[in-house]
Every structure is written in structure tokens, then in C-alpha cells.
N, C-alpha and C positions, 0 to 999 in steps of 0.2 A: 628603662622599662618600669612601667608604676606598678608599685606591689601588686599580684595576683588576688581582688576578691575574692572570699568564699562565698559560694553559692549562698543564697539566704531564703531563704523559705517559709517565710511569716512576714504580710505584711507591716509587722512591727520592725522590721531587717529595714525593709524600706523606706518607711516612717525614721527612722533613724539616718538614712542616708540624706532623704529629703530634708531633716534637719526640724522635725514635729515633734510634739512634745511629748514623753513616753505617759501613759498611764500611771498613778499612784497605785498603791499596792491595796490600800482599802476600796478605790474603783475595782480593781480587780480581784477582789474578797468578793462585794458586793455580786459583780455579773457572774462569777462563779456559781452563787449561791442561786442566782435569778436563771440560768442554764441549766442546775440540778432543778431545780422547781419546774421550768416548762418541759424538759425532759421526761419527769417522772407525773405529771397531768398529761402528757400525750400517748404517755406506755400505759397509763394504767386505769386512766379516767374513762375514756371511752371503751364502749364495749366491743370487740372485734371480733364476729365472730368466727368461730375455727380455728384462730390464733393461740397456740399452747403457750403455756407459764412459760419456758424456755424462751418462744418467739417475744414475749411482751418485756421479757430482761433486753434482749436483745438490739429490740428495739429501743427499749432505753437509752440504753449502753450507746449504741448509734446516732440516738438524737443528741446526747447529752456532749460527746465527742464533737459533732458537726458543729455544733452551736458555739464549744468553746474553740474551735476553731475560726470561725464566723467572727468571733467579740475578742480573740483575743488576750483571753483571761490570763491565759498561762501558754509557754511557749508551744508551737506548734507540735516539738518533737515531742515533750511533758504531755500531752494530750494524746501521742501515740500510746508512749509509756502506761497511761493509764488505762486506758482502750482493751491493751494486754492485761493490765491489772484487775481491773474489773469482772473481763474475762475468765481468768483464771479462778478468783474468786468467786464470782457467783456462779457460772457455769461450766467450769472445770474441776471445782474442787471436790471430791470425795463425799457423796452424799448430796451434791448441789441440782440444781436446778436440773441439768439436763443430763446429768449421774446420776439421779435416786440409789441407786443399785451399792455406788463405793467403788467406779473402778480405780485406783489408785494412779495410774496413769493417764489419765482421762486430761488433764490440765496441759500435756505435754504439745497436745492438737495446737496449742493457743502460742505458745513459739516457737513450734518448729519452722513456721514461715523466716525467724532467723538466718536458716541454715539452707533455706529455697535455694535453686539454681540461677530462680532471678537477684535476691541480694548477693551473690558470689558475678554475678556477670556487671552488676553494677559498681561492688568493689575494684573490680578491674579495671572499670574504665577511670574510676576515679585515680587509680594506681598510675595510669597512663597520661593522664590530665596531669596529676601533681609534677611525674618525671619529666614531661613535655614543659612546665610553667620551668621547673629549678635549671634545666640545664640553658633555658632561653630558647629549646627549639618551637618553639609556636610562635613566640614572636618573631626570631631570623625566618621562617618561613612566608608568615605573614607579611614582613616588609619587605621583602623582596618579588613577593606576588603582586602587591600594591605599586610597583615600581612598573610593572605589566599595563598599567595604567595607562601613560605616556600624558600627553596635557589637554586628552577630550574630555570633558564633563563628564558625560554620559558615560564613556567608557573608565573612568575612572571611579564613577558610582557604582556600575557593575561588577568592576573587580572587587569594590569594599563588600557590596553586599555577599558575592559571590563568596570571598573568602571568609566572612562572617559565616555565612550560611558553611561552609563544610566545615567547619572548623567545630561547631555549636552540635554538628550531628555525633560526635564523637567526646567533644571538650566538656564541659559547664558552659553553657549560654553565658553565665554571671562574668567568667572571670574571660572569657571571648571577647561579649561586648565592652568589660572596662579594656583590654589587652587593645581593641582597634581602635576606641575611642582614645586613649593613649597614644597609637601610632598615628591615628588622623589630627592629631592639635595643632601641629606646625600649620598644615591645609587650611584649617577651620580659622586658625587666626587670620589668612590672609585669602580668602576665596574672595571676599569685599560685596558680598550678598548674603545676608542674614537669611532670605529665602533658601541659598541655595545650601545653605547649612544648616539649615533644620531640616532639609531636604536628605542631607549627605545623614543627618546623625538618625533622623529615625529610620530609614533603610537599614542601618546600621543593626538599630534597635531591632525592627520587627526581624530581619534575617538570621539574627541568634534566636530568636522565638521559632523561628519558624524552622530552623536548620533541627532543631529539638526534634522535631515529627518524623526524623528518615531514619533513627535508629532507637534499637531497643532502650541503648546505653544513655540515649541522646539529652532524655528528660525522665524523669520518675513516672508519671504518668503511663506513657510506655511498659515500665515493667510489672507496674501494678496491673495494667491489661495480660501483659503477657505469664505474668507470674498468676493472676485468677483463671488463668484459659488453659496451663497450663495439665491441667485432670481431662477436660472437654477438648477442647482442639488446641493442640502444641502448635505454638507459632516460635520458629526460629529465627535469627540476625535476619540471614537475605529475605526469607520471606517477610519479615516486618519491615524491610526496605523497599519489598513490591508495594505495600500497602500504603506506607509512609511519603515516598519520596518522590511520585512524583504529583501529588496534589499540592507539596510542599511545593515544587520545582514549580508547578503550576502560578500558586500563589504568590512567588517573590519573584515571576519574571512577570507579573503583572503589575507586582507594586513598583518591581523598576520603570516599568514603561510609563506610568506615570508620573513618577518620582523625576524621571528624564527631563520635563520639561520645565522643570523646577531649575535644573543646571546650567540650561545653555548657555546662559549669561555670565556663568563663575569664571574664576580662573583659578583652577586649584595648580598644586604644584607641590610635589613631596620628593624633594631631591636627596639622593645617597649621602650626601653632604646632610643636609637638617637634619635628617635621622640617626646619621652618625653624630651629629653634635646633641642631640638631645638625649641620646644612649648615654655618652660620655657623662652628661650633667644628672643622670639619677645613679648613676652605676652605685654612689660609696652606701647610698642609702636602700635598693633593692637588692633581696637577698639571691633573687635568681641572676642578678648579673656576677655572682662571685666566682672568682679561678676555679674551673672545674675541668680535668682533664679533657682533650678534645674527645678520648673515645668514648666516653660517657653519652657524649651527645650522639655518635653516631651508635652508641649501643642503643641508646631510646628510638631513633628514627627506624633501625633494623626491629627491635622487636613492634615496634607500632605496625610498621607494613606487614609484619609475619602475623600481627595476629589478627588484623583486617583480614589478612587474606584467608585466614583459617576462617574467622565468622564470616564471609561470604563463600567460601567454598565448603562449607557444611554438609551439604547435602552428597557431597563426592565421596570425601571422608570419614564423614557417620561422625565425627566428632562432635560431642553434645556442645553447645554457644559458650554454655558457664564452665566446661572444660577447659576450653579454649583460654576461659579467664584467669586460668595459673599461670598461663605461659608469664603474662607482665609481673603478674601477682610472686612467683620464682624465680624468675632471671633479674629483675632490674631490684630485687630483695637482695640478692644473693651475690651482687655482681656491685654491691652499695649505693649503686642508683640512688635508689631509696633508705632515707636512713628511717631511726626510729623517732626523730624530730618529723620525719614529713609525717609516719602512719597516725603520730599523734594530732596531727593538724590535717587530717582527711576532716571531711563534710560526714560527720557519725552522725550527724543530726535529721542529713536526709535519708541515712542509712536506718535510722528507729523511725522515721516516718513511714518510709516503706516496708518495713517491716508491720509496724502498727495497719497499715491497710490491709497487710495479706490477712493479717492476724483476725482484723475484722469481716474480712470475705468468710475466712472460717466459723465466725460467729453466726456470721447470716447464714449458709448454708446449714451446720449442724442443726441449729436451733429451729428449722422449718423457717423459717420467717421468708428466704427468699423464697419458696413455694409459695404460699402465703400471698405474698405482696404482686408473684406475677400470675396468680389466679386474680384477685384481685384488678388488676391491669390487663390481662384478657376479657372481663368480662367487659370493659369498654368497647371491645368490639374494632377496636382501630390496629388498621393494616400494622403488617410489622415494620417497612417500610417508613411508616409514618410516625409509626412510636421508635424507632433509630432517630427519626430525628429529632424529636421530643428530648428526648434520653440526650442526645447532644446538644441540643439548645441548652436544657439545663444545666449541663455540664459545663460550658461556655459560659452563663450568662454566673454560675457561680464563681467561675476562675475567674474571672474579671474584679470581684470583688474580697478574694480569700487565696490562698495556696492553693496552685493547680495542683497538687499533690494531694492538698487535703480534701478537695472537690473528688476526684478521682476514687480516693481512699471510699470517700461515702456513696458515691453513686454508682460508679462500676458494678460493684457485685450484684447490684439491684437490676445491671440492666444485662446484666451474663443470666441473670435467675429468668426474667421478662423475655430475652432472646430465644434462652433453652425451653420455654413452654411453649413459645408459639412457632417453633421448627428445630429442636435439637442444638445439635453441638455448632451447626453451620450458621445456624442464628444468631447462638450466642458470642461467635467470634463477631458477626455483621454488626450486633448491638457496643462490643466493648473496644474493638478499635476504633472505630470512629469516633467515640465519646473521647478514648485517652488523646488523639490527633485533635479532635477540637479544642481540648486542657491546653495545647497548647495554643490556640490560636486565638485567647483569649487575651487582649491586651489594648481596651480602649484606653486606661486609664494608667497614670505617674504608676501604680503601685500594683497593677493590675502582673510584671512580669517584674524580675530583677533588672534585666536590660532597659527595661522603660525606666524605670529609675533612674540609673546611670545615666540615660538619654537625659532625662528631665535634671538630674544633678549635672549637669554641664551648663546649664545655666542659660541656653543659645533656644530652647524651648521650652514652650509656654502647654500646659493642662490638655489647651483644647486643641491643641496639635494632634495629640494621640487620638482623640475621640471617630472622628470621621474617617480614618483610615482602620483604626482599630475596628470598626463596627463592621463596614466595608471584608474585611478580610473572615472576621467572622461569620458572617451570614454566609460568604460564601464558600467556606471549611465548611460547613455542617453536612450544607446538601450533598457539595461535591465529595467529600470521605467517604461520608455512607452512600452515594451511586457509587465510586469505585470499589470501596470493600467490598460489595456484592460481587459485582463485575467479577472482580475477581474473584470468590469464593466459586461463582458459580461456574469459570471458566477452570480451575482446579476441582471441581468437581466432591 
């Protein structure tokens, strides 16, 4: 098994895989400085009116974050970090901007997003991911589903993508698609059609992208929807799975059907034999193949299914989602699953990204600004309808070029503020899941997703492989999320 990637989350992560050249430190002094400058002429140069001093920090603070996300100046999660900093500082502190008064508490609004229900449901799942990589059960699952294959193309492509995709709604997409492309190499070296293996690896790719969209847990994006919606309309596991999963399900049984005809001609073949010998040949070098008591493994698979079944069976048992999230977070702690080598090597970087998002929903709503911005954006007079999809196009057409997380982090709250003016709390859910389900459906490009990367670092394809499927799948996420999220709201009532 090849070491388990960490999820990466700045296209500099990617760039790095792809093997591009990093930025010097005085480029990135420079666009630092060139970020606080266009930042602070767009908050403060123009006149807006009805926009309070609090709104115009605010707005700062939020251009100045996007941008250095966008350029890359400094690492993505450092730009959460600061986000909060900022926050705290100029419009938290004691006597500040949107405190005149002194409440001495006032600063605490700006991290309590820390301690949300959404980052405790997302440390769980990372808890589950890490104990799922170390004992090896994701992968013995994995290649034994793959075995389900037998020697049809097509039906061999479905099982990859198939097992990609549920794996990715629960796992890291990142450490999913290196895990399959790992198990698919023996296949890829000898299918004897270059087509039908750029075929096999971006199915691969897009269906960890796409498996993202059916749980909360699945991608960040997710929870920054569900953690801003969170005061306005509470969306729980199953219900972000009605919304989620089956436009997802939609979308990669379409990119199979096409992707099919790309196979007919392979002849893959991944036999118990290759796979057992190529286990054998990394075992001394990964650290998830080491002696690890057998109950360990079926301790991780018993609480994995206990606590699936608790977040979809939620609504039986009243048990809140991020409750639910101690169970891995205390039995597989407790029981040494998890040691304090794995907690130290958790993904804390997309854990202060998501935090920095909520942290910034909070800046937009206290400081007026979201008011503001969807008075603003009502007065153009366009259906709500058609600004969900505006809001999602945007959202796409930025994750394609930057961190769907850090796209998300900036545009969501704006489009929960836009939803909630032009029809309440039912709106504002119609506007912000389909934005975060688009975050993920954003991937024409090498650097566009971590899995695209992977894909493209194997070496078997080429840039504009991803573009015309990517685009393709895109366009058709937008409309179709936002008709079903309606659908469904208005079918729930």
C-alpha cells in the first residue's frame, strides 16, 4: 500500500505534486503587499452607500483573505488564521469597530466557530479516515470490491469508479484517489490502450470529487454550508445526503456511460495474486501495513458502521450528527486505535480552514455587510432561481482555479445573506447547498481538485484530458443541485 496522502488544500500542495516551481519569499512579500493594497481601495475607496464602518472593515478583511487565497501568498490555512486575527482585532476588540461600547467579550463571536458542531463532525470523520488508512481496512475493502470486477471493461470501470465514489463520501477524496490509483497500477501497466487508461484514471479522479457531494463529512465545503445554515435552517447527515447524493449519483453514472466506451477494447486484469505481490513489495516501507492486532481492524470496521448508522438514523433518535462524532473520536482513542502519533498527523490545516470560514460568516453577518450586499443584489431584480445559479456558477468557476474550501469560505455567507432576503431561511438553504455541491464539482483543471493531481501525476494524462469532461460535469451540477435543492425544500415543506 503507498503511503496515505494528506489531503492538500492550496493549490501550492498541487503544484508541489505536479513537480512546479514554488514561489520565492520576496514574490510572496510583494503580492502580499499588492492584496492589502487592492483590499483596502475596494473597502474604502468607493463610496457605498448605507454601508457601516464595521461593513467596510469587513469587507476588507474578506477581499484581502480571498485574494490571498487566489495568489497564494501565504499558506491557505495562515490566511484562515488571519482572517480570525483580523477579526478579532479590529472588530472584536474592546472599544473596536463594531464594540464602541467595550464589551469585553465581544472577540469570543470570532472563535467560537472552533468549537461548532460542524468542526467536531468533521474531526470525526478525519478520526475514521486516519483509523480506516493505519489498520489497512480501506484498502483490503477496496481490493477486494475491485475483484467484483471480473475481466469486462466497462464493468470493471464501474466498480473503480463506484468504489471511488463511496469511499470519498466518508474518506479524504486525496488519500481515496492516491489509495485506488495505487491499487489500479498492476491494471494500468498492462490494459495495452493508453485511451483506455486515461479513461480508467480520470473516472477514478472525478468520482472521488464527486463521492465529496453526498456527505456532510465528505468535503469541507459541505460543512461550511452546513455549519453557516446551521442558526437559519439545520441540515443534518441524512438530510445532506437527500440533497447531496443523488445529483452526485446522477453525475458519475453519466461520466461512466461515457467513459464505457473508452474501455471496450482494454483488457484489464487485477488478479488476488498481483495484488498480493505488490502488497508484499511495499509492506517494509508503509506504515499502515505494520503488525497490528486483527481486532483492531474489526474494532475500526464495527465502529465505522455504528456510526454511519447513527448519522443516518438521526432523525429516530434525536441524536445531534457531531454527537454522534465521539463515538470514533472515544472508542478508537480509548481502545488505542489511535495513537497520539496519528492525532498529531490529522489534516489541522483543513480543520483552521474551516474554521476561518465560519469565523468569517460571522464577520459578514455581525458587521451588516451581508444585509448590505443582498439589498444590494435584490435590487437587480433577478429571480431567486436564477441568482442560485449565479452564486453557483461563481462558486465553480472559482474552485476550478483556487481551494474549494477557500471559494466556499468567501462566497457562501454572501449567498445564505442573498437567499435569506429574497425568501427567508428556505432560501437561504436553496442558495448555500448548491453553491457548496458545485465546490465540488469544480475540476477542469491538473490543480483544480487534489485527485486531479494525483490523476495528472501518474503520468498516463495529459492537461486537456481534464478540461472537456471537467467543464461538461460542471455546467451540469449547477442547474441540476439547485432544481433538486428546491425540489426538495419545497417537498419538505
Amino acid at each position: 500500500m503507498k503511503p496515505v496522502i494528506s489531503r492538500a488544500d492550496t493549490r501550492a500542495e498541487y503544484k508541489r505534486i505536479l513537480g512546479h516551481l514554488e514561489f520565492s519569499s520576496g514574490a510572496a512579500l510583494l503580492k502580499f503587499l499588492g492584496c492589502l493594497l487592492a483590499a483596502s481601495l475596494i473597502a474604502f475607496l468607493p463610496t457605498y452607500p448605507d454601508l457601516s464602518e464595521g461593513g467596510r472593515w469587513t469587507l476588507g478583511i474578506i477581499v484581502f483573505c480571498g485574494l490571498l487565497w487566489m495568489t497564494e501568498a501565504i499558506p491557505a490555512f495562515a490566511v484562515a488564521l488571519l482572517g480570525i486575527g483580523l477579526q478579532i482585532v479590529i472588530l472584536g476588540a474592546p472599544g473596536g469597530v463594531l464594540f464602541p461600547e467595550g464589551d469585553a467579550k465581544a472577540w469570543e463571536r470570532f472563535v467560537a466557530p472552533w468549537a461548532s458542531p460542524s468542526m467536531w463532525l468533521f474531526f470525526g470523520g478525519f478520526i475514521l479516515a486516519r483509523a480506516s488508512a493505519r489498520t489497512g481496512l480501506d484498502r483490503d475493502i477496496a481490493e477486494r470490491l475491485l475483484i467484483l470486477g471480473g475481466t469486462k471493461p466497462d464493468r470493471i470501470l464501474l466498480v473503480a469508479m463506484g468504489t471511488t465514489f463511496v469511499f470519498s463520501m466518508f474518506l479524504s477524496n486525496t488519500a481515496t484517489a492516491a489509495m485506488m490509483v495505487a491499487i489500479l497500477g498492476p491494471m494500468l501497466a498492462n490494459c495495452g490502450s493508453s485511451r483506455a487508461c486515461r479513461a480508467l484514471i480520470i473516472g477514478v479522479a472525478f468520482s472521488a470529487n464527486l463521492g465529496g457531494m453526498g456527505t456532510i463529512i465528505g468535503t469541507p465545503p459541505n460543512a461550511i454550508a452546513s455549519g453557516l445554515l446551521e442558526d437559519v435552517r439545520p441540515v443534518d447527515f441524512l438530510t445532506w445526503m437527500l440533497f447531496g447524493l443523488p445529483p452526485a449519483i446522477l453525475l458519475v453514472a453519466g461520466l461512466w456511460f461515457v467513459l464505457r466506451r473508452q474501455v471496450r477494447t482494454a483488457r484489464f486484469s487485477l488478479s488476488p495474486d498481483c495484488m498480493e505481490n505488490e502488497s508484499e513489495g511495499e509492506e517494509e516501507t508503509n506504515p499502515a501495513s505494520e503488525s497490528l492486532p486483527r481486532w483492531q481492524r474489526w474494532m475500526v470496521l464495527f465502529v465505522f458502521v455504528a456510526t454511519v448508522a447513527l448519522w443516518l438514523s438521526g432523525s429516530w433518535h434525536g441524536i445531534p450528527t457531531a454527537i454522534v462524532s465521539f463515538v470514533p473520536i472515544v472508542i478508537l482513542s480509548i481502545t488505542g486505535v489511535i495513537r497520539g502519533v496519528d492525532i498529531r498527523n490529522l489534516d489541522w490545516d483543513i480543520l483552521i480552514l474551516l474554521a476561518g470560514g465560519l469565523s468569517l460568516g460571522v464577520g459578514v453577518s455581525e458587521s451588516g455587510l451581508a444585509e448590505w450586499l443582498a439589498g444590494r443584489l435584490g435590487e437587480l431584480a433577478i429571480p431567486p432561481m436564477a441568482m442560485a445559479m449565479v452564486f453557483g456558477l461563481l462558486t465553480l468557476l472559482l474552485s476550478n482555479f483556487m481551494s474549494n474550501t477557500a471559494a466556499a469560505n468567501i462566497l457562501i455567507p454572501i449567498g445564505i445573506a442573498a437567499g435569506a432576503a429574497s425568501g427567508g431561511s428556505e432560501e437561504a438553504a436553496a442558495f448555500a447547498i448548491p453553491m457548496a455541491l458545485s465546490a465540488s464539482a469544480a475540476m477542469c483543471l491538473p490543480i483544480s481538485t487534489p485527485p486531479n493531481a494525483i490523476a495528472y501525476a501518474s503520468g498516463r494524462i495529459q492537461a486537456k484530458d481534464f478540461l472537456l469532461p471537467g467543464a461538461v460535469i460542471g455546467l451540469l451540477a449547477v442547474p441540476l443541485t439547485t432544481l433538486w435543492a428546491r425540489c426538495l425544500l419545497n417537498w419538505m415543506g
